[in-house]
C-alpha positions as CSV (number, residue, x, y, z in Angstrom):
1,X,149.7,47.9,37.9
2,X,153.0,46.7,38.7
3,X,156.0,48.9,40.2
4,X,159.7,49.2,38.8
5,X,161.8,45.9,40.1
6,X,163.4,47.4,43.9
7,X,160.6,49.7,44.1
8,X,158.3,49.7,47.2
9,X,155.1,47.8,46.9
10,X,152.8,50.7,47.5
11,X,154.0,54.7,48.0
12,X,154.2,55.4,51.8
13,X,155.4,57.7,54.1
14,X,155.3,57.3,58.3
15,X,152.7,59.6,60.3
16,X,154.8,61.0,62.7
17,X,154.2,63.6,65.9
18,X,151.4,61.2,67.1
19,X,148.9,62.0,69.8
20,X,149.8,60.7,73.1
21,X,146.2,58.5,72.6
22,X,147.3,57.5,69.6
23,X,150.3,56.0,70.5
24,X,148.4,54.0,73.6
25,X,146.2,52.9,71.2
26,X,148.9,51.3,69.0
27,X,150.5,49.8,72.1
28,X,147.5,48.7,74.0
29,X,145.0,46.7,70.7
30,X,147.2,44.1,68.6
31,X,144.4,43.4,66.3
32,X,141.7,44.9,64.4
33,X,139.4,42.5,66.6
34,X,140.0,44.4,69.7
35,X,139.4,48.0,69.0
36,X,136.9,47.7,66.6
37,X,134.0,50.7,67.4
38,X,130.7,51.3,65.2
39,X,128.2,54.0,64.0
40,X,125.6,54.8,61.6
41,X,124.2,57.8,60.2
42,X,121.1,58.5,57.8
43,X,121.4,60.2,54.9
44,X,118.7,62.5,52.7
45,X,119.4,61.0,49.0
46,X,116.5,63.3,47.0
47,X,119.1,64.9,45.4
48,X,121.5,62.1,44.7
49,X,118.6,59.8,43.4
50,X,117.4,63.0,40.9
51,X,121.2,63.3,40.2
52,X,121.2,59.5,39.1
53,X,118.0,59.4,37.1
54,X,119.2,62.6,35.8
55,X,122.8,60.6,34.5
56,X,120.8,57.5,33.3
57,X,118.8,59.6,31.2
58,X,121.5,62.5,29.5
59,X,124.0,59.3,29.1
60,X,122.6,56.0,28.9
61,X,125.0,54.6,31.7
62,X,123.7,53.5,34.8
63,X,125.1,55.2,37.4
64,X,124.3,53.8,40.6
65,X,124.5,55.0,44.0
66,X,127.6,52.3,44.6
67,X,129.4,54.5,41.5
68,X,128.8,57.6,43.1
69,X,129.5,56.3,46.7
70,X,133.0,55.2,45.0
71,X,134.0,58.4,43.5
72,X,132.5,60.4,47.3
73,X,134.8,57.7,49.0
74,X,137.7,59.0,47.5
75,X,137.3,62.4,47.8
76,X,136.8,61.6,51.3
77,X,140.4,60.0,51.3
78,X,141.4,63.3,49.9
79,X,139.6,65.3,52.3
80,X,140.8,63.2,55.2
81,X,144.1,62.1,55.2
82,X,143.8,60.5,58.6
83,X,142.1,58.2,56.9
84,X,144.1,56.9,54.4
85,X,146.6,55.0,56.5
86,X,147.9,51.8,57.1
87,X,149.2,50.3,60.4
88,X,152.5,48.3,60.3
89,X,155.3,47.5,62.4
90,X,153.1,49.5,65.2
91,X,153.2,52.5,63.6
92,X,150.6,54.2,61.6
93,X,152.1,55.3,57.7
94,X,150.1,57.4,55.4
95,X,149.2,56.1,52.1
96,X,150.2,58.2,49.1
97,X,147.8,56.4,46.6
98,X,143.8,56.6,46.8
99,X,142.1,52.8,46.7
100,X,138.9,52.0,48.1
101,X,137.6,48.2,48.1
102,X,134.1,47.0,47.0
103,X,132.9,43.4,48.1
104,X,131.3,41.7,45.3
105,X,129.3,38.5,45.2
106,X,129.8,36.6,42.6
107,X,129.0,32.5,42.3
108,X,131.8,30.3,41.8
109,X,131.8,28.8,38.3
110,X,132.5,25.1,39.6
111,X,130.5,25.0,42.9
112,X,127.6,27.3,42.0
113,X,127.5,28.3,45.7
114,X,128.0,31.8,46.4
115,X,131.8,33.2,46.8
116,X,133.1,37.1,47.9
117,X,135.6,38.7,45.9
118,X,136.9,42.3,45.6
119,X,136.8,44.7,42.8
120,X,140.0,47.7,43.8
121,X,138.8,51.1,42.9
122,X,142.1,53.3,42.2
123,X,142.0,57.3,42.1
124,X,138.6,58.1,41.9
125,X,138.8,61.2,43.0
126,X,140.7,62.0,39.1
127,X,138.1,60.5,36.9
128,X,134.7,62.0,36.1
129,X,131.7,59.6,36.9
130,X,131.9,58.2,33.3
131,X,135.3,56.6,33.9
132,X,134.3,55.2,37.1
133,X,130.8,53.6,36.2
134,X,132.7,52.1,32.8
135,X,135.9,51.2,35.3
136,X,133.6,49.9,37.5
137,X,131.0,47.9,35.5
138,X,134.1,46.1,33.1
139,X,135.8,45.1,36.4
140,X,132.4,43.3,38.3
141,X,131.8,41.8,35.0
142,X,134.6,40.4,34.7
143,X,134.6,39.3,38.1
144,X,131.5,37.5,37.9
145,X,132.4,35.8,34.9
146,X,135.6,34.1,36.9
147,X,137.7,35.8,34.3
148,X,140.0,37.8,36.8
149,X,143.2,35.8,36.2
150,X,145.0,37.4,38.9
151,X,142.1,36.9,41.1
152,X,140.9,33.4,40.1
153,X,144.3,32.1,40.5
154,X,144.5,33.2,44.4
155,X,140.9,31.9,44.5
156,X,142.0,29.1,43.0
157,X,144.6,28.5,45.7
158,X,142.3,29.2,48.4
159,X,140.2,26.4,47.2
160,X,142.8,23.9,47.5
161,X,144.7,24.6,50.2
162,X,143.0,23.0,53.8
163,X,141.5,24.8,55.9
164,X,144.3,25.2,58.9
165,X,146.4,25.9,56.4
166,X,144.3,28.6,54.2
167,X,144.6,31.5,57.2
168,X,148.5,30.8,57.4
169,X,148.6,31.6,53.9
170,X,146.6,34.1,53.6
171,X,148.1,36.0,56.8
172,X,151.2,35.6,55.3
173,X,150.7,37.2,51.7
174,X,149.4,40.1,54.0
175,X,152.5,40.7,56.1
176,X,154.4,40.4,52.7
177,X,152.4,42.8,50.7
178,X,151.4,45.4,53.6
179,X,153.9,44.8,56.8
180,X,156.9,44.1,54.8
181,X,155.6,46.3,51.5
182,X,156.9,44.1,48.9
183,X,155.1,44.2,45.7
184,X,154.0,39.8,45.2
185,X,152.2,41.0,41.6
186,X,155.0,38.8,39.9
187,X,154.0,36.4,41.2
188,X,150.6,36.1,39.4
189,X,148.8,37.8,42.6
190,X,146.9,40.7,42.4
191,X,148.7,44.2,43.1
192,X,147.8,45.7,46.4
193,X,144.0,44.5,46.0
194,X,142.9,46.3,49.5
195,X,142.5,50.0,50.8
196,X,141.9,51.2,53.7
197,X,138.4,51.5,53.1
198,X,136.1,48.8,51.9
199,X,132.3,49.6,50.9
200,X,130.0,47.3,50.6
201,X,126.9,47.8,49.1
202,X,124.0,45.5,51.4
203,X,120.8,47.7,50.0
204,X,121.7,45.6,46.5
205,X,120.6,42.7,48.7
206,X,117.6,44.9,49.9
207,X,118.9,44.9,53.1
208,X,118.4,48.7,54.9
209,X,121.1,48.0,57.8
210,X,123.7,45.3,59.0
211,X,127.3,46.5,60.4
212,X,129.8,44.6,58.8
213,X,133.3,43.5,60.2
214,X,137.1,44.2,59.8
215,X,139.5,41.6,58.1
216,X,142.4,41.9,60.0
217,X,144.8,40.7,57.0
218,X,143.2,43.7,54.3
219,X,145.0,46.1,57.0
220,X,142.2,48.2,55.9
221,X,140.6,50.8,59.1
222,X,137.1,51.2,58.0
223,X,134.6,49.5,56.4
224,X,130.8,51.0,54.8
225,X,127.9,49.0,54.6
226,X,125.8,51.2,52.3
227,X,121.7,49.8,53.1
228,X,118.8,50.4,50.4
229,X,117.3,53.7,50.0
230,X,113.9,53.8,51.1
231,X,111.2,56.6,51.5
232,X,111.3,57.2,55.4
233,X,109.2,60.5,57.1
234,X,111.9,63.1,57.8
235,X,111.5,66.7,60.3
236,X,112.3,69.1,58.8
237,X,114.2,72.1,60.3
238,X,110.8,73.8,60.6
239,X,109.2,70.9,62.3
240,X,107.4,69.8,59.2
241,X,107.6,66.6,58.3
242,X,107.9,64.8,54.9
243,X,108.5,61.9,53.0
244,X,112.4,61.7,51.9
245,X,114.4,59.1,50.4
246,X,117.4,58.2,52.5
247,X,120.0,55.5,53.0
248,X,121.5,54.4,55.9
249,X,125.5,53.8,56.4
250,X,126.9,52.1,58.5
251,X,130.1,51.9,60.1
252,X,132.9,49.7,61.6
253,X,136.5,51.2,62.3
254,X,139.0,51.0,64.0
255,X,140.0,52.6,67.1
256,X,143.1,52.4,66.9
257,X,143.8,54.7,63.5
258,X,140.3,56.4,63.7
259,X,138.5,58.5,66.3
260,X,134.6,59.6,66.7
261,X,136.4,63.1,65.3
262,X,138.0,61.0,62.5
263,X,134.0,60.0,62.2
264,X,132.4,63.1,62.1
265,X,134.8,64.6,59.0
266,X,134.1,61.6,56.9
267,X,130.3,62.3,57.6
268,X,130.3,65.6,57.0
269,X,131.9,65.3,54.1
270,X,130.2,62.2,52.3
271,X,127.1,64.1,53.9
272,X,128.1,67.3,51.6
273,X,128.5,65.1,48.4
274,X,125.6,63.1,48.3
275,X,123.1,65.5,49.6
276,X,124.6,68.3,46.9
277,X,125.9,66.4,43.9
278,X,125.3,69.1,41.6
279,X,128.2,70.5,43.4
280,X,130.3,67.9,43.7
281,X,129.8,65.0,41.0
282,X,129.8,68.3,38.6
283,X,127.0,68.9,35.9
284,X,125.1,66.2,33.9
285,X,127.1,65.6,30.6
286,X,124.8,66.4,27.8
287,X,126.2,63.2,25.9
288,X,122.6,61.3,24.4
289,X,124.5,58.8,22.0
290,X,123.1,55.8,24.3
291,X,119.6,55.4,24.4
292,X,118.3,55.8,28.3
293,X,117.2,53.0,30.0
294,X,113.5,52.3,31.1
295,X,113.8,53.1,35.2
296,X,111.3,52.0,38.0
297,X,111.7,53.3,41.7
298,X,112.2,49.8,42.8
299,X,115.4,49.5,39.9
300,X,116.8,53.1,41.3
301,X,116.5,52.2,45.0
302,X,119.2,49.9,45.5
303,X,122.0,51.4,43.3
304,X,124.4,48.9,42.9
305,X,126.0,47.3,39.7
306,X,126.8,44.5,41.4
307,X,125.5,42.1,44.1
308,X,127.8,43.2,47.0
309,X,127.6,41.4,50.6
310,X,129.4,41.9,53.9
């Protein structure tokens, strides 16, 4: 996606009649490595994992939990405007568009060691979960396969610049494209490749919980680690207890942009859609063309397309 020569690199307009808090906090932190707070919270996935097999089985695409985590994420956004900001020039400007980043791990074609790329997931919130697994699964493949030309080319770049010289670059691309909102995608990088939320899906990795960091030069306020889904024992509100699947998110953000009541909407809602996805993923398309897959619990558990890292 490229914008109109003249034309501001992403849609924004400035947050104004800030709290007085908020306005300390811009003042006081000057990097995402001061304020930086984090959080978890547990979530009952029996629905969303019946949900999935349910999808896997009516369509023959496999939906994962890191599909349906990326359309919830953007209805979050939408939800929660607070959210969907960016800081510049000390001030905090709201982001018209809706983009949430997932890491993807992917090996490098030349090295063979393991490298971290990105795959930008844009208006989620518009598409039904058919369009986002297919958006999704054409864009990891592709990344894996090193056949990203936007992105290969700045990998490319990072790979030969040295090292004291790689941060200045990249630090610079990021007060061009985010502080100074000039669109570089003519350039042969790729357009605004960050959000202000990045997800990143660890329980791929069969990891159940690790807190992963900010990257100052994404400009992004929040990052997800989403662990595997397990069976845990759960009380009930009777006092019974059971045994549930659940998954554990966890949270970095920054203070900053984001308070614990910034928290507490963005739980309650992601809370709402993946404990009732019936309601809000919609009904199971009755579309059999594809034959369904052949699904174990251990295949369903960590729900992710692609191996994803923090």
């Amino acid at each position: 996606m490229q914008q109109s020569p003249g034309m501001p690199h992403i849609p924004l307009e400035p947050v104004t009649r800030l709290s007085a808090f908020r306005r300390i906090a811009l003042a006081t932190w000057r990097t995402a490595r001061d304020p930086t707070v984090y959080g978890s919270v547990t979530l009952r996935m029996d629905q969303s994992r019946a949900y999935m097999l349910a999808y896997r089985e009516a369509t023959g695409k496999r939906l994962t939990l890191t599909h349906m985590f990326a359309k919830a994420m953007a209805g979050m956004l939408e939800t929660c405007p607070d959210v969907n900001v960016i800081r510049r020039w000390g001030r905090i400007y709201r982001r018209k568009d809706n983009v949430v980043m997932f890491q993807v791990a992917m090996e490098d074609p030349e090295t063979g060691k393991i490298d971290l790329s990105v795959h930008t997931q844009r208006d989620s919130h518009e598409k039904d979960l058919g369009q986002v697994v297919d958006e999704f699964e054409a864009s990891v493949r592709t990344i894996k396969k090193a056949e990203d030309p936007e992105l290969e080319r700045t990998r490319g770049l990072m790979k030969r610049l040295p090292t004291w010289l790689t941060g200045l670059v990249v630090e610079g691309l990021s007060f061009v494209m985010y502080t100074l909102n000039v669109d570089v995608s003519g350039l042969g990088f790729p357009y605004s490749p960050f959000g202000p939320v990045a997800v990143t899906n660890v329980g791929s990795l069969g990891i159940e919980e690790a807190f992963v960091p900010l990257v100052p030069y994404t400009k992004g306020s929040l990052v997800v680690a989403l662990g595997a889904m397990t069976r845990t024992p759960v009380v009930n509100d009777d006092g019974s207890v059971e045994s549930a699947w659940t998954v554990k998110l966890m949270a970095t953000f920054d203070h900053r942009v984001l308070d614990g009541a910034h928290a507490a909407q963005m739980v309650k809602v992601i809370r709402a859609w993946m404990e009732d996805p019936y309601t809000h993923f919609g009904p199971i398309p009755a579309d059999t063309e594809a034959p369904p897959p052949t699904l174990t619990d251990a295949e369903a558990a960590p729900g992710s397309p692609a191996e994803t890292a923090g």
